[in-house]
Structure formats: C-alpha cells, structure tokens
Backbone as CSV, one residue per row, in Angstrom:
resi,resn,N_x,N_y,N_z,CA_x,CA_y,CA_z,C_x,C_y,C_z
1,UNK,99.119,142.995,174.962,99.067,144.227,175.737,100.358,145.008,175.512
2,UNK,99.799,146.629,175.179,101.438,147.306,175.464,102.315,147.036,176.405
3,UNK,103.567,147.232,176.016,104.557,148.009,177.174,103.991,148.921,177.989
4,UNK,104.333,149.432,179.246,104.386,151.008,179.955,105.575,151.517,178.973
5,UNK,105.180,152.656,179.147,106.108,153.815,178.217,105.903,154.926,178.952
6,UNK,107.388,155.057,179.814,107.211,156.482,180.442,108.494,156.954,179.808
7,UNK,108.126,158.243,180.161,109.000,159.193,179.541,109.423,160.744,180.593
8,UNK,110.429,161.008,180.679,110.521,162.452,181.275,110.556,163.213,180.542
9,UNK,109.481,164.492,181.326,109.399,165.880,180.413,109.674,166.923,181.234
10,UNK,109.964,167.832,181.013,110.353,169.185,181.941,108.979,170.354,181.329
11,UNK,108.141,170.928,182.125,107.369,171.567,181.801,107.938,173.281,181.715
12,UNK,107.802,174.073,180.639,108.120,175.060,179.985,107.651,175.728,181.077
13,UNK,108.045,177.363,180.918,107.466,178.597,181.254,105.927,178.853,181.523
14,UNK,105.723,178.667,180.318,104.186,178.651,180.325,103.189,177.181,181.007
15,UNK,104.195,176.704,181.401,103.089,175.409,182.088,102.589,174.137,180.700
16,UNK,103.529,174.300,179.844,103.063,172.964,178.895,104.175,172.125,179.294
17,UNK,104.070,170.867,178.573,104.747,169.331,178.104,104.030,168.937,176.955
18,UNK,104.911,168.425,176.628,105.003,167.809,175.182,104.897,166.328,175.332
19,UNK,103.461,165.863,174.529,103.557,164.151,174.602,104.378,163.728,173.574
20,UNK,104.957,163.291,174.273,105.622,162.247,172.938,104.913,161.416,172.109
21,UNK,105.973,161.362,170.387,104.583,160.760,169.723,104.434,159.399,169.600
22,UNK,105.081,158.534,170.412,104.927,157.145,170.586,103.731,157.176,171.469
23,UNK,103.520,158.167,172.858,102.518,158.102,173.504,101.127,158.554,172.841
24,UNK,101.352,159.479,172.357,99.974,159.870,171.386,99.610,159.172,170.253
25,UNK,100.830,158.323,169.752,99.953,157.244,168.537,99.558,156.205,169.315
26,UNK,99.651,155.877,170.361,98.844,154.757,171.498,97.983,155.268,171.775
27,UNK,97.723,156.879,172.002,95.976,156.963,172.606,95.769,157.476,171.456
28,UNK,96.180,157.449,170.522,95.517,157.592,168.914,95.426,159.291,169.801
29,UNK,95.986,160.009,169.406,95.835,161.843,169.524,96.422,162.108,168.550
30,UNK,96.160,163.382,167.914,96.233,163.934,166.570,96.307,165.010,166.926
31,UNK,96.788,165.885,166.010,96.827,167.428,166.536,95.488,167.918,166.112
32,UNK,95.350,168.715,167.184,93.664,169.498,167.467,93.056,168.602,167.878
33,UNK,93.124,167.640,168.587,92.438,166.740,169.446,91.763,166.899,170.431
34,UNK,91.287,167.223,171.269,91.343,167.783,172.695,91.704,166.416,173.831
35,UNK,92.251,167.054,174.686,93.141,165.905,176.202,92.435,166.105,177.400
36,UNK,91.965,165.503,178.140,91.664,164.871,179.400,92.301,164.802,180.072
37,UNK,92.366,166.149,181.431,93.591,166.292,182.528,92.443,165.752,183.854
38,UNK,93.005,164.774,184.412,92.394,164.067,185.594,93.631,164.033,186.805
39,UNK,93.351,164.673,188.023,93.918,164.301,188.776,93.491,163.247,189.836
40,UNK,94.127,162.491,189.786,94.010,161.169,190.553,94.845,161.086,191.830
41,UNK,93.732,160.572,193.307,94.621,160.694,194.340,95.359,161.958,194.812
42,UNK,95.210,162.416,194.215,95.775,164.144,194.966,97.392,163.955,194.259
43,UNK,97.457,162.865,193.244,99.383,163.204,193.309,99.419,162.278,191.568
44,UNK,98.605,161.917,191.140,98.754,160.986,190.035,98.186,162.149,188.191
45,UNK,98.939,162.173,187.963,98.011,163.410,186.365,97.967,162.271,185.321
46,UNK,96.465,162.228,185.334,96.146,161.068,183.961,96.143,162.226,182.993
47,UNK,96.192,161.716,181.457,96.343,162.500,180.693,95.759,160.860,179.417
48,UNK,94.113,161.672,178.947,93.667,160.947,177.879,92.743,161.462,176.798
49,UNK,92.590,160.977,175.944,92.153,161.740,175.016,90.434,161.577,175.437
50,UNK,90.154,162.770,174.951,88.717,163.356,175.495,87.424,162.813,174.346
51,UNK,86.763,162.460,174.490,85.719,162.161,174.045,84.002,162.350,174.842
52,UNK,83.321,162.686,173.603,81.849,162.924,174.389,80.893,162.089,175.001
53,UNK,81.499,160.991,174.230,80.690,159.423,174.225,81.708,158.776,175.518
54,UNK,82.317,159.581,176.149,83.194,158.376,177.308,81.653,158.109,178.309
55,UNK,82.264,156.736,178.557,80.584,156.622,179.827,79.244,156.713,178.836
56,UNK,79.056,156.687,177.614,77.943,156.175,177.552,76.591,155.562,178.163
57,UNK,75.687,156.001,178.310,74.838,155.727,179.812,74.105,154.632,179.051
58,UNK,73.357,153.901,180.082,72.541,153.197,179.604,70.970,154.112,178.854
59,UNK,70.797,155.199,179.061,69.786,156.141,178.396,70.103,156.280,177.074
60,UNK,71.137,156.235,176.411,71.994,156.628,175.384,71.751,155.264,174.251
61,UNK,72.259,154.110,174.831,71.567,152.883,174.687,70.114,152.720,174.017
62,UNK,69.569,152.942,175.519,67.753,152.770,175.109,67.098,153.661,174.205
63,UNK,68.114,154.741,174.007,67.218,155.447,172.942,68.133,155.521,171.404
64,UNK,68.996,154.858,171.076,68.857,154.199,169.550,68.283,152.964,169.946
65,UNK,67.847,151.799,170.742,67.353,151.046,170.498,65.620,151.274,169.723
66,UNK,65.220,152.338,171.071,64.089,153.010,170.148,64.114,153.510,168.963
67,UNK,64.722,154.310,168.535,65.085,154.624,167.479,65.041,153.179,166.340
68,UNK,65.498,152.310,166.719,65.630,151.282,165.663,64.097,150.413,165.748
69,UNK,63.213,150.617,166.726,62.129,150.210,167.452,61.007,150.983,165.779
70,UNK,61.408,152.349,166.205,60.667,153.242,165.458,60.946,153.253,164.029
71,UNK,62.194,153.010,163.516,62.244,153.137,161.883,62.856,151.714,161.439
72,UNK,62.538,150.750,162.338,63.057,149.341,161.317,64.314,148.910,161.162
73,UNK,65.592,149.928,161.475,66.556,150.396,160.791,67.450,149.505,162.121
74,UNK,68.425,148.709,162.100,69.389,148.394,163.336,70.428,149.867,163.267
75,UNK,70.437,150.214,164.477,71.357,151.437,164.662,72.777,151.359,165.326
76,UNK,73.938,151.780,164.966,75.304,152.074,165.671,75.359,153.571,166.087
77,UNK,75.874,153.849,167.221,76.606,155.276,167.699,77.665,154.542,167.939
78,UNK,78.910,155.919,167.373,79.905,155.613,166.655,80.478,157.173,167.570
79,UNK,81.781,156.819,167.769,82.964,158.408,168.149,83.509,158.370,167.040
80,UNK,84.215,159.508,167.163,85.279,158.923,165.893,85.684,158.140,165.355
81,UNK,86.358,157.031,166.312,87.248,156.207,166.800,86.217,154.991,166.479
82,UNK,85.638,154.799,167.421,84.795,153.719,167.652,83.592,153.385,167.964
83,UNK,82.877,152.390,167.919,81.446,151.970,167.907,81.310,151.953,169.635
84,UNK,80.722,153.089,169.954,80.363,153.306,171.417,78.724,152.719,171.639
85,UNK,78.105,152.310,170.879,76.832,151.714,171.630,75.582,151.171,170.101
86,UNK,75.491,150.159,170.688,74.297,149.447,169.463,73.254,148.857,170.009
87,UNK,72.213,148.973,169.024,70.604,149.180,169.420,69.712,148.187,169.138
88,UNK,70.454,146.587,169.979,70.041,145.723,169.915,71.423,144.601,169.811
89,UNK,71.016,143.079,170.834,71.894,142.119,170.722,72.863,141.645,169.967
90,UNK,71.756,141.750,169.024,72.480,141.028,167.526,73.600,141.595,166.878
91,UNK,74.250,143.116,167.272,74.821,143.369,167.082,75.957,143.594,168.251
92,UNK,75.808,142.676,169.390,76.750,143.432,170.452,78.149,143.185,170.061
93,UNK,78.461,142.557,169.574,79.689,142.185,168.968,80.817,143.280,168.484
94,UNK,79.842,144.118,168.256,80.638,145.678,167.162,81.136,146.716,168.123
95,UNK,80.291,146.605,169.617,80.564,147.644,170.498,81.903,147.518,170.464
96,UNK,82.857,149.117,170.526,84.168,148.955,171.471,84.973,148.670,170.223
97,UNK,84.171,148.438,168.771,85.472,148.160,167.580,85.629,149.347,167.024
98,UNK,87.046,149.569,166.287,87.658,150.689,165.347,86.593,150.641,164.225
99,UNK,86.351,152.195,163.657,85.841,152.050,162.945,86.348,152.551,161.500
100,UNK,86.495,152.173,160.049,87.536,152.457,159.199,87.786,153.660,159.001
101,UNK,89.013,153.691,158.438,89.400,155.285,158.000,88.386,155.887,156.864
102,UNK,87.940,154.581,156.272,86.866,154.951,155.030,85.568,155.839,155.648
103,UNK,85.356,155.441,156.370,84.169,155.543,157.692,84.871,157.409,157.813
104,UNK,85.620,157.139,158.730,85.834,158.521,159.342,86.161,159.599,158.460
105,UNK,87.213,159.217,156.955,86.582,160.608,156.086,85.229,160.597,155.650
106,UNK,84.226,160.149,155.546,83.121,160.238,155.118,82.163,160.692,156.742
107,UNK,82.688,161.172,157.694,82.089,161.427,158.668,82.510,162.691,158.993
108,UNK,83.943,163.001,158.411,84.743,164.294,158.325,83.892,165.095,157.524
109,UNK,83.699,164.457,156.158,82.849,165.367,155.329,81.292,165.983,155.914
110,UNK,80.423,165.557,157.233,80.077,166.255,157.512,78.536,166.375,157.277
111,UNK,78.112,165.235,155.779,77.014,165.045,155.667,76.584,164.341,155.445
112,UNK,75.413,163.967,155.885,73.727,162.559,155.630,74.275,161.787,154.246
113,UNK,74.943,161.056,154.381,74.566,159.762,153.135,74.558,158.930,153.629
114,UNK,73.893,158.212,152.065,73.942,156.524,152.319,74.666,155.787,150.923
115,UNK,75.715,155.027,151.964,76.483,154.436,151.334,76.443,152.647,150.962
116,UNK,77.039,152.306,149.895,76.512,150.914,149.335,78.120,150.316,149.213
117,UNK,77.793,149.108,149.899,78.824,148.306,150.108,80.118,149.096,150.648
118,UNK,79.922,149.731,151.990,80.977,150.246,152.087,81.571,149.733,153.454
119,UNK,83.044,149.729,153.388,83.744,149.099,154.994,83.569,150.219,156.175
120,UNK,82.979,149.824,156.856,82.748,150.855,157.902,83.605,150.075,159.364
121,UNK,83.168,149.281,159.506,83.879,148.702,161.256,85.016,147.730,160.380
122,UNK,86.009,147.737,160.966,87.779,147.525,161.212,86.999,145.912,161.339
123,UNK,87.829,145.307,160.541,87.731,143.334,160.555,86.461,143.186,159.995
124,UNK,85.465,143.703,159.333,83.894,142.941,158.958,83.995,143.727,157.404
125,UNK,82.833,142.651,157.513,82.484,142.931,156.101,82.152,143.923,155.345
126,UNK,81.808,144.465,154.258,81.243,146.058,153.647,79.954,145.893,154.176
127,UNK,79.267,147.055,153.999,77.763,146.911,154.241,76.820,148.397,153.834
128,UNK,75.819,147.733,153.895,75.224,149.238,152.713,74.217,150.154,154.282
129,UNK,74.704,151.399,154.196,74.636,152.002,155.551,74.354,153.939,155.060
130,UNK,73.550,153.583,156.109,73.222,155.035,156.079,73.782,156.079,157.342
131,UNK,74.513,157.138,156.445,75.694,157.987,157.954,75.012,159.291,158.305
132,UNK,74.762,159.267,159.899,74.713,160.780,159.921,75.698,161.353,161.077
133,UNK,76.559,161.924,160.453,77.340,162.553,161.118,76.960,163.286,162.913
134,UNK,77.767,163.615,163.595,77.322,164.352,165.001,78.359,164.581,165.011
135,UNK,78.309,165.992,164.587,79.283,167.686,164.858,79.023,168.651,165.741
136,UNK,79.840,169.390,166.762,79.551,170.446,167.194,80.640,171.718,166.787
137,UNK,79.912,172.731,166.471,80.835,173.619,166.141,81.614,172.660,164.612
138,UNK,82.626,172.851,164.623,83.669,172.536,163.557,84.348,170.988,163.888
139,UNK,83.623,170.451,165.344,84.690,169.580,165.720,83.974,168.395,165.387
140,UNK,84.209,167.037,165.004,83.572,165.743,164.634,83.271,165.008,165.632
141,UNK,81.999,164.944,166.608,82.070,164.349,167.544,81.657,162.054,167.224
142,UNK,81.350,161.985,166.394,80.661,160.997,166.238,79.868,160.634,165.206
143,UNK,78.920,160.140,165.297,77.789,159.331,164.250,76.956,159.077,164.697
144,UNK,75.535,158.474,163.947,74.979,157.592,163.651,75.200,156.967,162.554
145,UNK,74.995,155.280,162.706,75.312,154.155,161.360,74.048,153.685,161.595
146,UNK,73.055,153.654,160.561,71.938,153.058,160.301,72.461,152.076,159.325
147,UNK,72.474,150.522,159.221,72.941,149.329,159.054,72.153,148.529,158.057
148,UNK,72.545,148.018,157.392,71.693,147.424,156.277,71.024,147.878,155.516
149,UNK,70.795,149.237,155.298,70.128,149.928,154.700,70.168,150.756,153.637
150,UNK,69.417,150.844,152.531,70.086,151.747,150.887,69.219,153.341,150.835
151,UNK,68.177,153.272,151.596,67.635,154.118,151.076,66.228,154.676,152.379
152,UNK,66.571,155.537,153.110,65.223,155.721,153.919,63.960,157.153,153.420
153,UNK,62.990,156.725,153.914,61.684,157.515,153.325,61.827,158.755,154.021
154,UNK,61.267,159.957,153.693,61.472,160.982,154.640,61.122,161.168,155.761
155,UNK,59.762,159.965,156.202,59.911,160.203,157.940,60.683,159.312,158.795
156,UNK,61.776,158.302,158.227,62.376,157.546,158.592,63.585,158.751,158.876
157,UNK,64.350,159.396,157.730,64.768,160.428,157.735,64.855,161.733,158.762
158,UNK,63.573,162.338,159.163,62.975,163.146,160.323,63.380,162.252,161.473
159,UNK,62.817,161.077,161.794,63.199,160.486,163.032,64.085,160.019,163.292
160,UNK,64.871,160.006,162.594,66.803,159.914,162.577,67.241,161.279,163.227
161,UNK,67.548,162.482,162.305,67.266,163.635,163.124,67.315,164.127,164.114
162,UNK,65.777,164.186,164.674,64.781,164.346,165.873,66.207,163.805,166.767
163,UNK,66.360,162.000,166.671,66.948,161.102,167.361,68.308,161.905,167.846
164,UNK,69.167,161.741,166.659,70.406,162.460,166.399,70.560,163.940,167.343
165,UNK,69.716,165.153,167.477,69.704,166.083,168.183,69.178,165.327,169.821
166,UNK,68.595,164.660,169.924,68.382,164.475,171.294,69.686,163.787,172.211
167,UNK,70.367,163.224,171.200,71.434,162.528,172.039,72.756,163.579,172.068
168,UNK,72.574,164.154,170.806,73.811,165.781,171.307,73.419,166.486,172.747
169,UNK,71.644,166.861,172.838,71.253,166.924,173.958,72.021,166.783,175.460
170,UNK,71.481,165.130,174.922,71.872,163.765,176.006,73.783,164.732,176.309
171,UNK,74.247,164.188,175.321,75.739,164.270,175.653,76.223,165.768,175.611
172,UNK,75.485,166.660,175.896,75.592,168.317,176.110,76.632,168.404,175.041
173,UNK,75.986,168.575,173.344,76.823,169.536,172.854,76.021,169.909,172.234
C-alpha cells in the first residue's frame, strides 16, 4: 500500500491548484484527463480521476454477458485503464486489472480490429482479440475486448455494435 502524500497548495486568483505530479502519477492523471471534485462531509474535497465506467451496475454486467450469450464470443468492458466488467465467471479474475499500453494505443487509434496474439491485460498472456473502441466526442472512454477470437461474421459484428451503443446509452455518453 502507498504512503499518504499530502502536500500544501495555495489556490491562485482564478480559483485553481496544481496537483502535484507524484499525486497524479498515483491516480494515473495525464494532461486532458478530466478530475472528480466531491465534497465530502461539508469540509473534506476529494479530488479523483473521472471515469464513465465508475460504479458499473450490475445491468452493465448482464448485458455483455448477453452479448456473449448471443455471439459465442467471451466479452471484457475495459476504461482506459482497466477491465471494469466481464461476461461470465471464467473470467472473473481479469476484473479491476491494468490493461497494456499495447491495448490502449490501439484503443487510442479509435478503430474495430482484430488482433492476433496480442498483450492486452497487464501480467497474462497474449491473446487473439477482437477491439472495439468506446469514444465520445474526441475523448477515449473505454472498450469492448471480444476474447479468443480471430475473426467475426458480419452479424456477430452488427451485434457487437447494436451492444456497444447501448451501453454508451447505459453510461450516458
């Protein structure tokens, strides 16, 4: 477990502070990130990095499980960062892991492939996977990782999709 790491800041004119970058390479923040201002207790300012997938519902869940129900395919939803929810037991293991940098430029780039033997989750093995990105606007919200897989038919394809827009839906973007 970390240290606590506090730090004093004096807030500017305009109402900013500056994280320090020991604190922002711990919540992994990057510039153009977006931050999470929570006031806690009427006197406490959390400050964390924002994500769409925080709280993941159990609806979110049940529908890549369907999804994997419907095209055969074992499914991951993925943040940037990490494997936020998988669509079936056999894989619970992956929830909650980093996922590689290999992974995230190829999620940066923005479009549908499928990749062969490639490292996607931090500590495991390569694996041949099919990516579909989840963007809003310009910003990279996430994924789908369809798992074991080289090559899907075009209505496997469509119902990836379909899937993929309902959970932007789900997570209002």
């Amino acid at each position: 477990m970390n240290e606590p790491l506090g730090v004093l800041r004096r807030i500017d004119e305009l109402g900013r502070i500056v994280i320090p970058k020991g604190i922002r390479n711990r919540l992994r923040i990057n510039e153009g990130d977006r931050v999470e201002l929570i006031l806690n207790n009427e006197s406490d300012l959390i400050v964390r990095k924002y994500s769409s997938f925080q709280g993941v519902d159990e609806s979110v869940k049940k529908l890549i499980a369907s999804l994997e129900k419907e095209i055969g395919i074992p499914v991951l939803l993925c943040s940037s960062e990490e494997v936020v929810a998988v669509s079936n037991e056999r894989y619970a293991s992956l929830e909650g892991k980093d996922i590689c940098d290999e992974l995230r430029v190829v999620l940066n780039e923005r479009r549908n492939v499928t990749l062969l033997n490639q490292k996607a989750i931090k500590g495991y093995e390569p694996i041949n996977c099919a990516i579909y990105p989840i963007a809003k606007n310009s910003e990279l919200v996430g994924g789908l990782i369809l798992i074991n897989t080289t090559m899907l038919n075009e209505y496997q394809n469509k119902i990836v999709l379909i899937f993929r827009n309902i959970i932007m839906n789900i997570l209002k973007l």
